[in-house]
DRENDO-1510 file (C-alpha; in Angstrom, 1 decimal, always signed):
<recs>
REC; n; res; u; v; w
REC; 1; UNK; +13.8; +7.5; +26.7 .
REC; 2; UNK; +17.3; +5.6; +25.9 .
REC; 3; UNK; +17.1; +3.1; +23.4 .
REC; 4; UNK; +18.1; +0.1; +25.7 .
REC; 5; UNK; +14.9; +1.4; +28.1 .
REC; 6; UNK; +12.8; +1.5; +25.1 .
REC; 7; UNK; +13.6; -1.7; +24.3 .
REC; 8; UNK; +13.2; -3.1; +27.5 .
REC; 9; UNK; +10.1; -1.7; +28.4 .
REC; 10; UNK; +8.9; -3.4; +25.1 .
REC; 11; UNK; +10.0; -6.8; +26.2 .
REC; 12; UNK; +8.3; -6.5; +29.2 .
REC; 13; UNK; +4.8; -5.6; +27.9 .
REC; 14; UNK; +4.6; -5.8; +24.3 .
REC; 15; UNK; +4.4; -9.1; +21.9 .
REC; 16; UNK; +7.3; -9.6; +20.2 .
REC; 17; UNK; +5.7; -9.4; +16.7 .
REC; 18; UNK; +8.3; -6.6; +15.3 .
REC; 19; UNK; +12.3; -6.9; +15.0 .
REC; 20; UNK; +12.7; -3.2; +16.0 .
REC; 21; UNK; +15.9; -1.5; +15.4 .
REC; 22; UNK; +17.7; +0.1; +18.4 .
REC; 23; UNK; +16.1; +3.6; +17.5 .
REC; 24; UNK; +13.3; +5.8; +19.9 .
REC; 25; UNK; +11.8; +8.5; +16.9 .
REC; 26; UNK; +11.2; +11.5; +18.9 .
REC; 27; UNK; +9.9; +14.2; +16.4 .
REC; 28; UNK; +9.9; +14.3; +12.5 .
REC; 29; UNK; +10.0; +17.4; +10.5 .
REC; 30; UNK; +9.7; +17.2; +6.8 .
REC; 31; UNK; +11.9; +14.7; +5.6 .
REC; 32; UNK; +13.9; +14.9; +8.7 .
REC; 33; UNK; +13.5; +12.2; +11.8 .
REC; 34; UNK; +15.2; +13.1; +15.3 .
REC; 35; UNK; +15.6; +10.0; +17.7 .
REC; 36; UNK; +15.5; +10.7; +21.5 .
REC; 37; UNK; +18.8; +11.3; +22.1 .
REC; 38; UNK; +18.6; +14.3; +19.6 .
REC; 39; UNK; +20.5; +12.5; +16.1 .
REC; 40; UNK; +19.1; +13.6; +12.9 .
REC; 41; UNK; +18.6; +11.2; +10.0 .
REC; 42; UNK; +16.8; +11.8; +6.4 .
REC; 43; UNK; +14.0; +9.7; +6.1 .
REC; 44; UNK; +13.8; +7.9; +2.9 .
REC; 45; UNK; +11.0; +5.4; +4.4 .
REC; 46; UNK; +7.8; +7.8; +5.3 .
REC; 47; UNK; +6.9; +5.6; +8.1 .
REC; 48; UNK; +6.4; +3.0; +5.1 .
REC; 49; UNK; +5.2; +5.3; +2.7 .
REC; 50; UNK; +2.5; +6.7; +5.1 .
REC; 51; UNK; +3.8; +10.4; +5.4 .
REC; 52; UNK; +3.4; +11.3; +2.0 .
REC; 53; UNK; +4.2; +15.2; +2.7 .
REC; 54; UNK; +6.9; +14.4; +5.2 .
REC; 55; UNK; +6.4; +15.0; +9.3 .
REC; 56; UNK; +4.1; +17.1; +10.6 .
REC; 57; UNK; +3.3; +18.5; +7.5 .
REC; 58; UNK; +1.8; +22.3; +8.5 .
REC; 59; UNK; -1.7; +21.6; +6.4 .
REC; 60; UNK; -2.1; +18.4; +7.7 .
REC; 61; UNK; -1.7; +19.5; +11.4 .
REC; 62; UNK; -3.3; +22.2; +11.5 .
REC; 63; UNK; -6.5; +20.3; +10.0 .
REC; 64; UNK; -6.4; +17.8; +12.9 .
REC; 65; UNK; -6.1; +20.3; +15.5 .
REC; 66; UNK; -9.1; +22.0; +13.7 .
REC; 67; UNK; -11.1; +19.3; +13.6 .
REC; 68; UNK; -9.9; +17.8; +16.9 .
REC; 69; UNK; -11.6; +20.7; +18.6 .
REC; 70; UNK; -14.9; +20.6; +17.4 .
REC; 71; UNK; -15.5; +16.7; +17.1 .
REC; 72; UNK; -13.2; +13.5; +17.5 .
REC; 73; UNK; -15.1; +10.8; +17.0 .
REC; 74; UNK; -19.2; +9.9; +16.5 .
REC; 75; UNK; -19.2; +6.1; +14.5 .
REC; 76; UNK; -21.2; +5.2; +11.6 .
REC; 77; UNK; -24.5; +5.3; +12.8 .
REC; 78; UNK; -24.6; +9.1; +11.8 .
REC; 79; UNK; -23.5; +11.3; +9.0 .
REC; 80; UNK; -20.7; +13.2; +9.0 .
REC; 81; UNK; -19.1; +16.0; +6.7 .
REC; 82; UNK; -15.2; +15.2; +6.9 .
REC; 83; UNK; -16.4; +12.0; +5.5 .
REC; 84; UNK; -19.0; +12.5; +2.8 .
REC; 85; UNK; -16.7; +15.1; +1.8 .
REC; 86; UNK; -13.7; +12.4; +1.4 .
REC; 87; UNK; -15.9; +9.8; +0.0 .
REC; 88; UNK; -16.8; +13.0; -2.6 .
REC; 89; UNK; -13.4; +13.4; -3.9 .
REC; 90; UNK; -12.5; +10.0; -3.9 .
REC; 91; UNK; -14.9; +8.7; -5.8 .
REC; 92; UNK; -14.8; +11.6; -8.6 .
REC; 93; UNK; -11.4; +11.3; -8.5 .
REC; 94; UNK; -11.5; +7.6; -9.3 .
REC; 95; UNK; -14.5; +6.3; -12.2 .
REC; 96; UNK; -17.5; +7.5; -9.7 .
REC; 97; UNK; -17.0; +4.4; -7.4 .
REC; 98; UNK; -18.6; +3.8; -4.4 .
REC; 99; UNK; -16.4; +4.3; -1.1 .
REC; 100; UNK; -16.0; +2.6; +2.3 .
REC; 101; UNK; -13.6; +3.9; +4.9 .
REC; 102; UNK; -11.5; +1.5; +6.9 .
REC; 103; UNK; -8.6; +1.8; +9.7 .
REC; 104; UNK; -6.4; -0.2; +7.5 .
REC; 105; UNK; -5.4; -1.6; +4.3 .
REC; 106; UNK; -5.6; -5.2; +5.1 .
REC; 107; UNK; -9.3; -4.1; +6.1 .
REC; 108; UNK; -9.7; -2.4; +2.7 .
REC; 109; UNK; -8.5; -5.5; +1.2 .
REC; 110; UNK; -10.7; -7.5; +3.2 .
REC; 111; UNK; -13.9; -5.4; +2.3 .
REC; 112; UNK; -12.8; -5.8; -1.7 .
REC; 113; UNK; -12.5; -9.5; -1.2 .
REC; 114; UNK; -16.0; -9.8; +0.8 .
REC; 115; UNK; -17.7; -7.5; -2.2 .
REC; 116; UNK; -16.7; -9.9; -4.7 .
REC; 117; UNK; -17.5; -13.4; -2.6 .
REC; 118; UNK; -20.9; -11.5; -1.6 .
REC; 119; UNK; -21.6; -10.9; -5.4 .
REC; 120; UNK; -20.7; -14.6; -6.0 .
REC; 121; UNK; -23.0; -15.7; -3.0 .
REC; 122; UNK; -25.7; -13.3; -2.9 .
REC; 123; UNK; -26.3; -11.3; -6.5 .
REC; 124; UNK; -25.2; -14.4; -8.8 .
REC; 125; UNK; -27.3; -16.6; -6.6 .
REC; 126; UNK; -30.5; -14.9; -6.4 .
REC; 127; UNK; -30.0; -14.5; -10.4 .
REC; 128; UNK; -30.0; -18.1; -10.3 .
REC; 129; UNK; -32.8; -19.1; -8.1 .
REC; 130; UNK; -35.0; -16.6; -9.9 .
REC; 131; UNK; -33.8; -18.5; -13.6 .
REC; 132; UNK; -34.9; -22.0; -11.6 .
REC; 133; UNK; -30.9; -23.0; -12.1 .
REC; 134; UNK; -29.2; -24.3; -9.2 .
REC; 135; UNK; -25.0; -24.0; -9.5 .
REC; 136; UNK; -22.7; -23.4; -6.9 .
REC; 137; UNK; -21.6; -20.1; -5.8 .
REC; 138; UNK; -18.4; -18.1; -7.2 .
REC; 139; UNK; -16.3; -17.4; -4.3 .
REC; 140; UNK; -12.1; -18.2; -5.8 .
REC; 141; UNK; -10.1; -15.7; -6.2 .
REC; 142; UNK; -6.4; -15.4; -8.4 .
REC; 143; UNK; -3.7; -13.8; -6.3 .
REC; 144; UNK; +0.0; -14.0; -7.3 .
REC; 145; UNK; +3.3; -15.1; -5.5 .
REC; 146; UNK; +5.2; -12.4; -4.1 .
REC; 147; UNK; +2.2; -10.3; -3.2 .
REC; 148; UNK; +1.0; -8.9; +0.1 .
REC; 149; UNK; -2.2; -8.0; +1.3 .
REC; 150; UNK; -2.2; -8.0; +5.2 .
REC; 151; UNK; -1.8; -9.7; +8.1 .
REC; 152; UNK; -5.0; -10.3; +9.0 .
REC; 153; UNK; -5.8; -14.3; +8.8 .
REC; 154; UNK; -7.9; -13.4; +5.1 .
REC; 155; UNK; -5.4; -11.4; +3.4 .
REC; 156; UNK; -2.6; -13.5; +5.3 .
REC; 157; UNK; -4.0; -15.9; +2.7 .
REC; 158; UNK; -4.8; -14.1; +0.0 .
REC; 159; UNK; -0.7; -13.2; +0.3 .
REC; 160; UNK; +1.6; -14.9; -2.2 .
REC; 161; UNK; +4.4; -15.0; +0.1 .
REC; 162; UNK; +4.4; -19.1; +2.6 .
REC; 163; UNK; +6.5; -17.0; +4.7 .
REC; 164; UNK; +4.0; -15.2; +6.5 .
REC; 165; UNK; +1.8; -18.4; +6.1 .
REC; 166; UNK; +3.8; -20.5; +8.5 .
REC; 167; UNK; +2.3; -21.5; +11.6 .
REC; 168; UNK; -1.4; -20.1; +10.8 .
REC; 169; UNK; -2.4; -23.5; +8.8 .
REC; 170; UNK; -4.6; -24.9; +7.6 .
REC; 171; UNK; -5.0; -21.7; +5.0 .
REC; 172; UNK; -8.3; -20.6; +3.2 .
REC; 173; UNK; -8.7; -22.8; +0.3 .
REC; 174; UNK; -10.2; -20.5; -2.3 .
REC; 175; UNK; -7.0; -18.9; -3.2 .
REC; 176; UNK; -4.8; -19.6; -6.0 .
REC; 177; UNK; -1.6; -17.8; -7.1 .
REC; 178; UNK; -0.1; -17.3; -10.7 .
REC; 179; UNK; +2.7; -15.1; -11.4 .
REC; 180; UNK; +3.1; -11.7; -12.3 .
REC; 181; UNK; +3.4; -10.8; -16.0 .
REC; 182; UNK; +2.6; -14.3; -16.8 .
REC; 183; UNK; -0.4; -14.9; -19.1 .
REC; 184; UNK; -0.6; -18.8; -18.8 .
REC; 185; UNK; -0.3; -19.1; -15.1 .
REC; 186; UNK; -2.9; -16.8; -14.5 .
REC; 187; UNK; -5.1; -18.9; -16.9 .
REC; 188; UNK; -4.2; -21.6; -15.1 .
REC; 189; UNK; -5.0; -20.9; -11.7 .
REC; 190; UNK; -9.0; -20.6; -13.0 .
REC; 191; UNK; -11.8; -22.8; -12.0 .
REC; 192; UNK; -14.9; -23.0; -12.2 .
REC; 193; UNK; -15.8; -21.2; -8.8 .
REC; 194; UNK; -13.2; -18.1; -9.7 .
REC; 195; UNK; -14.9; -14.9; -9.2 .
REC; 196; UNK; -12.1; -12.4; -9.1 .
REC; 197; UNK; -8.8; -11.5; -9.6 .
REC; 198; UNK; -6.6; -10.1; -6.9 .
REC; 199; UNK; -3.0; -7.4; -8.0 .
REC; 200; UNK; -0.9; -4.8; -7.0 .
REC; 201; UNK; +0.6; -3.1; -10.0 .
REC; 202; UNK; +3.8; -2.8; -7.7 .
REC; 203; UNK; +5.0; -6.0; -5.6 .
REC; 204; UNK; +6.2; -3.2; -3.0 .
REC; 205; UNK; +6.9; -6.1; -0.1 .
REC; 206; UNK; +8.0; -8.7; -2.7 .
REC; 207; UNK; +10.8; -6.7; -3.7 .
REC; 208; UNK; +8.9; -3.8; -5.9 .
REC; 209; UNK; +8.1; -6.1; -8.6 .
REC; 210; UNK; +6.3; -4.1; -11.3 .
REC; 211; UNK; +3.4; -5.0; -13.8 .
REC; 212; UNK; +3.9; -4.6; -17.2 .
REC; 213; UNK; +1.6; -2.4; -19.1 .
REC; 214; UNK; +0.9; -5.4; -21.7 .
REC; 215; UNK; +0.2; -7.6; -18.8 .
REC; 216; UNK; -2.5; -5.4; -16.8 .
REC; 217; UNK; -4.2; -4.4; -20.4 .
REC; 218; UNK; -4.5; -8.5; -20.4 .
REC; 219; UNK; -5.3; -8.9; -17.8 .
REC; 220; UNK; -8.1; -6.4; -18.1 .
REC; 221; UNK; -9.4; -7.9; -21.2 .
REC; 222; UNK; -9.1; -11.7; -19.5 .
REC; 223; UNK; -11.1; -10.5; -16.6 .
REC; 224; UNK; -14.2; -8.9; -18.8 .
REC; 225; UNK; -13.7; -12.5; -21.0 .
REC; 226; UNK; -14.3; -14.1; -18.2 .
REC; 227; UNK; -16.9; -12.7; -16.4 .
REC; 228; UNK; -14.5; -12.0; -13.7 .
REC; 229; UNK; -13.9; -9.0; -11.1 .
REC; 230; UNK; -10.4; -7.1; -11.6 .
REC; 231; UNK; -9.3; -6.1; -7.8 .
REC; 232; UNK; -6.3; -3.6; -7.4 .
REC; 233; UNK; -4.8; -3.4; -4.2 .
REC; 234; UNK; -3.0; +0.1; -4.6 .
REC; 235; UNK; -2.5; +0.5; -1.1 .
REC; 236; UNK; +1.6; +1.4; -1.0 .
REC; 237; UNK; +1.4; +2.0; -4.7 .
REC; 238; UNK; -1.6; +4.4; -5.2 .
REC; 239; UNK; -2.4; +8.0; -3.8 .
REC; 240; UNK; +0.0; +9.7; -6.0 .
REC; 241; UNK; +3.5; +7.4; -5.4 .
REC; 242; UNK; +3.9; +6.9; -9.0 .
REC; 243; UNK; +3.6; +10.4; -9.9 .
REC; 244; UNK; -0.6; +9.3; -11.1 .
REC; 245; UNK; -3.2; +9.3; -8.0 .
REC; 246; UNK; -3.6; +6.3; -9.2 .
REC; 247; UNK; -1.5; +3.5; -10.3 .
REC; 248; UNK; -4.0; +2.0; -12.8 .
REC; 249; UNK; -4.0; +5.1; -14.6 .
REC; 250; UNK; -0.3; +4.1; -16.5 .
REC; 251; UNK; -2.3; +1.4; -17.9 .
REC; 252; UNK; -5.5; +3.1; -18.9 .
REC; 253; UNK; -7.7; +0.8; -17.2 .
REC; 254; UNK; -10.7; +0.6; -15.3 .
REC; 255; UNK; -10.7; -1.7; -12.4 .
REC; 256; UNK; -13.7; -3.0; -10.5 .
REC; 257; UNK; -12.4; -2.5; -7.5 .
REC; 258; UNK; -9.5; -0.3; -5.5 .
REC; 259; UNK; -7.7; -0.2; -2.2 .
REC; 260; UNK; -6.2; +2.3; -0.6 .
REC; 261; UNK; -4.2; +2.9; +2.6 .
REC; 262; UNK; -0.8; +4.1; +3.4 .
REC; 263; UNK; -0.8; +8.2; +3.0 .
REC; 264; UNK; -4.9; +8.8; +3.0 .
REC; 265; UNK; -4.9; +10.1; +6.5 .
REC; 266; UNK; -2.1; +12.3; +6.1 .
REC; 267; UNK; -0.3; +9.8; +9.2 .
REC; 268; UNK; -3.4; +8.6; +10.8 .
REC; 269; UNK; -4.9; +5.4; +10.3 .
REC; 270; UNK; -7.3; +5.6; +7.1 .
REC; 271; UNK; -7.9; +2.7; +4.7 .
REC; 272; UNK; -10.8; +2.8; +1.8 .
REC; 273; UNK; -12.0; +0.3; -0.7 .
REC; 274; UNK; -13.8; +1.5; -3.8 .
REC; 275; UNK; -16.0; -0.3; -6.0 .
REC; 276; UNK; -18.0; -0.3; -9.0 .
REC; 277; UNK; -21.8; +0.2; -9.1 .
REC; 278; UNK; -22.2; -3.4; -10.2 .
REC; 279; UNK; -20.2; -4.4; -7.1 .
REC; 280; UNK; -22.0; -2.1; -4.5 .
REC; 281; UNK; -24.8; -3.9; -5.3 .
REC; 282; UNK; -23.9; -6.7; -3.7 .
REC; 283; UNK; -24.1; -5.0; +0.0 .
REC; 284; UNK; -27.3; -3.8; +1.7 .
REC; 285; UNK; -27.3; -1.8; +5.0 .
REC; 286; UNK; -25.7; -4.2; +7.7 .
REC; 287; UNK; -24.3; -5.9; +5.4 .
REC; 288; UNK; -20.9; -4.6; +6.0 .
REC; 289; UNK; -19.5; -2.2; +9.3 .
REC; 290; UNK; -16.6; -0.4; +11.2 .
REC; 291; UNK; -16.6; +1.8; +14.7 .
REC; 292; UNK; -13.9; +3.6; +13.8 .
REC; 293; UNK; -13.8; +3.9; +9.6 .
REC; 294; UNK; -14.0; +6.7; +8.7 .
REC; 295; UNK; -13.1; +9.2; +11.7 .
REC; 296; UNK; -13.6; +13.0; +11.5 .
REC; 297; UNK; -10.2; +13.7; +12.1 .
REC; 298; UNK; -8.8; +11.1; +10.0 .
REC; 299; UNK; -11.0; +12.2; +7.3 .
REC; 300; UNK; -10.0; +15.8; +7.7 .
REC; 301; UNK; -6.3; +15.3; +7.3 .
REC; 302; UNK; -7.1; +12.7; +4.6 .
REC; 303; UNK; -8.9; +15.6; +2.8 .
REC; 304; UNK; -5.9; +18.3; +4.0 .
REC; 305; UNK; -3.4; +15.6; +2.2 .
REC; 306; UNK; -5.7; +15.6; -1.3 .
REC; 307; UNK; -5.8; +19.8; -0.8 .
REC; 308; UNK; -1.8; +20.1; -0.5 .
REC; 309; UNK; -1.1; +17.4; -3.3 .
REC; 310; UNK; -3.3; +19.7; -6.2 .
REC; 311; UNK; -1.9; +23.1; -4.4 .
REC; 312; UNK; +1.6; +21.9; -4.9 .
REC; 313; UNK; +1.5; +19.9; -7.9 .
REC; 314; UNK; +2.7; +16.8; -6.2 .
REC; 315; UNK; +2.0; +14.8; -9.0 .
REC; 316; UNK; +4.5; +16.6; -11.2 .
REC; 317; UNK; +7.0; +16.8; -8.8 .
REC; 318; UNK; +6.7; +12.7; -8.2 .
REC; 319; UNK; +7.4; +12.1; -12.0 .
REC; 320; UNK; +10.5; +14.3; -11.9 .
REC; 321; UNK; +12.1; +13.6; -8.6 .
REC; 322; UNK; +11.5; +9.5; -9.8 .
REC; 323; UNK; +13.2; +10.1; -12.7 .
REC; 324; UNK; +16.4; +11.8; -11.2 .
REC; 325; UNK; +16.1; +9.0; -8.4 .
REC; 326; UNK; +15.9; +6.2; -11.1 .
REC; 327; UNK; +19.4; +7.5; -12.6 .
REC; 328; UNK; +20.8; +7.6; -9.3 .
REC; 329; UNK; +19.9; +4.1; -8.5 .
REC; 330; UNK; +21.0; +3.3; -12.1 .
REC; 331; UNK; +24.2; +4.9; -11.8 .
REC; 332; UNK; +24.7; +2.6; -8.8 .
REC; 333; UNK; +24.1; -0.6; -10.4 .
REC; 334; UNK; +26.8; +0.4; -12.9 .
REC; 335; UNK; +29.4; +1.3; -10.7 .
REC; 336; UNK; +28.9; -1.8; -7.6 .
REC; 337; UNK; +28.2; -5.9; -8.6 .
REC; 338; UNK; +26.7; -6.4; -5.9 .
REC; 339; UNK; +23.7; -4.4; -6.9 .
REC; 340; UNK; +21.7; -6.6; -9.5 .
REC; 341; UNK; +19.0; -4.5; -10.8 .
REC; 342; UNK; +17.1; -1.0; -9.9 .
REC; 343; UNK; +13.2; -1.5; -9.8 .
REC; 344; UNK; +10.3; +0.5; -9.3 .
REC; 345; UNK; +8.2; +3.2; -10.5 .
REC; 346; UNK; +8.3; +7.2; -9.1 .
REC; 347; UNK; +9.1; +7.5; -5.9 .
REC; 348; UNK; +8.4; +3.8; -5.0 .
REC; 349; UNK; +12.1; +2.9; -6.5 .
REC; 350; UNK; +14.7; +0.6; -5.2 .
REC; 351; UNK; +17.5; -1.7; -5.6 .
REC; 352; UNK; +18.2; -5.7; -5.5 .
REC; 353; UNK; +21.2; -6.7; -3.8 .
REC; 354; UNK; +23.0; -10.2; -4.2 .
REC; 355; UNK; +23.4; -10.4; -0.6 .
REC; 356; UNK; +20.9; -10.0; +2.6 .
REC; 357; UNK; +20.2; -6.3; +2.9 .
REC; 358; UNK; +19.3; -6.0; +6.4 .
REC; 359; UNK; +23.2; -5.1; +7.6 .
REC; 360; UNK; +22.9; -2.4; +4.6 .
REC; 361; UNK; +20.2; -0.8; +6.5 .
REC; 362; UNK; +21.6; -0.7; +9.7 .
REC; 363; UNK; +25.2; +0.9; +8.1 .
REC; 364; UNK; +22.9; +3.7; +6.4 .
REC; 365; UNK; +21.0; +4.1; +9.7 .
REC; 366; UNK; +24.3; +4.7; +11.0 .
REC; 367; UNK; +25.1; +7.2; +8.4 .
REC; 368; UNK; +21.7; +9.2; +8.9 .
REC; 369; UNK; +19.5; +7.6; +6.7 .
REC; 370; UNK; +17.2; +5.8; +7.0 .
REC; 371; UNK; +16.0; +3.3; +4.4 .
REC; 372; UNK; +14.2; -0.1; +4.2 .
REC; 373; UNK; +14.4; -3.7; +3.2 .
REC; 374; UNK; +12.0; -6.0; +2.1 .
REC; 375; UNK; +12.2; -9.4; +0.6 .
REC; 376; UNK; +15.3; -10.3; +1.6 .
REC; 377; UNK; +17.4; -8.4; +0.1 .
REC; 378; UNK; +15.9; -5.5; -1.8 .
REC; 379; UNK; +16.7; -1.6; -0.5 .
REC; 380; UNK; +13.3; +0.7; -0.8 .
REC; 381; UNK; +13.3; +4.3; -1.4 .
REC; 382; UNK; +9.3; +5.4; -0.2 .
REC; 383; UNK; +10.4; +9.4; +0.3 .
REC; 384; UNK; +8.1; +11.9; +0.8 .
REC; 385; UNK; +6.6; +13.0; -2.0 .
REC; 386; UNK; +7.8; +16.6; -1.9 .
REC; 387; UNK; +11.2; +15.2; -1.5 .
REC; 388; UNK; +14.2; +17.5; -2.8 .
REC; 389; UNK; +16.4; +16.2; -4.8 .
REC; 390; UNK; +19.1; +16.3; -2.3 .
REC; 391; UNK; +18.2; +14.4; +0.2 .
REC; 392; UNK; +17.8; +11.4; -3.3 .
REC; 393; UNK; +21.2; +12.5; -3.8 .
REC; 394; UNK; +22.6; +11.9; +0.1 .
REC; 395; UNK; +20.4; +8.3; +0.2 .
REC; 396; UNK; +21.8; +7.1; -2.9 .
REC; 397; UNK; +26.0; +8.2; -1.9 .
REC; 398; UNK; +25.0; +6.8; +1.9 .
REC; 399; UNK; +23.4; +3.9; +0.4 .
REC; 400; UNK; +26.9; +3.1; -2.3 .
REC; 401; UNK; +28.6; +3.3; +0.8 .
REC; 402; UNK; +26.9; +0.9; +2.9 .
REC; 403; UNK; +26.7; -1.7; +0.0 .
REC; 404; UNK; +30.8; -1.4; -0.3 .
REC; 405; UNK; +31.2; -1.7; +3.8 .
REC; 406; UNK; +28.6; -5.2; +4.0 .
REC; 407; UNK; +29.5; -6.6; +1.0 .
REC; 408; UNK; +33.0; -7.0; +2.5 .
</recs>
């Protein structure tokens, strides 16, 4: 299909909700992405960080079609092994946490948020009742500005961005937002009705805005302080795109609570929150639910995507391909002024630019790349993460040359 029949197709029976580019992807190989009328381009985005080992990695396939043939789909309301046996290495991977299995990460997010405003409502309450003290229950929860959590209408608001709060007022009114690596406005933004505290340790759609390790080692010491929950949303940022599985590990923290997303399915749709034991307790069969969490076949490529990523030393390779790529992007800054800073952390690395970047993207579209923008005007590198270090090498040159054509 043309582009121009694509796109009008889509304005006949989809909702407008995304501003596509004039691009049909056809089939994706490894870093590479073909459009339909058969143009190659390196992809540098992952389908937003989502195809961690590239397109159609072999393992990955090959554990779908496997699992495809024997059973699709069966819901919740029996066992099954693809997902006990995800849940398994999950949790051992990650302080011995409890798992659930979403479709999404805004529905991992909203599962960490509802553990913490159950514990608040149910656990803290019955504690209460039981003490003959009547107080009301903890349900607030500390976000930050230039955070993102979802689009659904909880996270929507739990999302320190009023962009994407426009036209969906009036809001939830138990969120409050300090900012990143800011002691005192996260003080602040307590009450008395605060129960947790919700962070990425990388801003990726705020413009890759990173946590400092003093801050999150604060931050974890405010929250026990307090008596408050520590929630990481780790869903673009976890699963190995800092060169750690997971990005709390730089800090050498223990959270309460972790969401995941992005790359767990190996490209299908597979979301997870974890929590502590304390926090699991505040669930109880029905309690909580999904059709679809947790799918055999999602499950099996999720577990195919944790198999190639210890086979192949990932991790390793993360660390070493973010360093060459945070030279590259440094070397850039250096040579152009209109690139202001180079941000980010392994393989989630990019660039501010001191104009829009959305014509930037577009020009290296045009050149065979394919990157991404996000807040406005900051240019995201999410590559694979068995990227060679050539294609960092062709995205960066590509990417110097689009900055000098837009910048006039």
């Amino acid at each position: 299909m043309r582009p121009e029949e694509a796109h009008e197709l889509h304005e006949r029976v989809y909702l407008p909700a995304y501003p596509r580019r004039q691009f049909v992807a056809a089939r994706g190989k490894g870093s590479r992405l073909w459009d339909s009328e058969g143009r190659e381009y390196v992809d540098l985005v992952a389908g937003v960080a989502v195809n961690a080992l590239g397109h159609c990695h072999p393992a990955i396939v090959e554990a779908i079609r496997e699992q495809a043939g024997s059973l699709v789909h069966a819901s919740n309301l029996y066992y099954t092994v693809p997902q006990a046996r995800l849940a398994e290495r999950l949790s051992g991977a990650c302080h011995g946490m409890k798992v659930f299995f979403t479709n999404s990460g805004a529905e991992a997010n909203e599962g960490a948020l509802k553990a913490v405003r159950r514990y608040g409502a149910v656990v803290e309450q019955a504690a209460a009742a039981e003490a003959g003290e009547a107080r009301p229950p903890r349900c607030n929860v500390v976000c930050f500005e230039g955070s993102f959590h979802g689009r659904t209408f909880e996270t929507m608001c739990a999302t320190g961005q009023p962009r994407h709060h426009a036209g969906n007022e009036p809001l939830a009114t138990w969120y409050s937002f300090a900012r990143l690596n800011d002691r005192e406005s996260v003080e602040s933004a307590l009450d008395e009705r605060t129960v947790a505290v919700l962070v990425e340790p990388i801003q990726g759609e705020g413009g890759n805005n990173v946590a400092s390790d003093d801050f999150m080692r604060w931050l974890r010491d405010f929250c026990d302080e307090k008596g408050l929950f520590l929630l990481l949303d780790e869903i673009q940022c976890g699963l190995g795109r800092t060169g750690r599985l997971f990005a709390h590990e730089h800090y050498g923290i223990v959270p309460d609570a972790v969401t995941l997303a992005k790359p767990l399915g190996g490209g299908l749709p597979l979301g997870a929150f974890l929590v502590s034991e304390k926090l699991a307790g505040a669930f109880a069969p029905g309690a909580h639910g999904t059709t679809f969490g947790g799918n055999p076949v999602a499950c099996a490529a999720g577990l195919a995507f944790l198999d190639v990523m210890e086979k192949e030393n990932l991790l390793a390779h993360v660390t070493k391909m973010g360093k060459r790529l945070g030279k590259l992007l440094d070397g850039l800054c250096r040579r152009s002024p209109h690139v202001v800073e180079a941000r980010g952390r392994g393989l989630m690395m990019g660039v501010e630019l001191d104009f829009p970047g959305a014509p930037v993207v577009t020009a290296c579209m045009n050149r065979g790349v394919l990157l991404n923008c996000t807040a406005g005007n900051f240019i995201r590198f999410l590559p694979p993460l068995n990227v060679a270090p050539e294609d960092l090498e062709k995205g960066v040159a590509v990417l110097e040359e689009a900055v000098k054509e837009c910048a006039g």
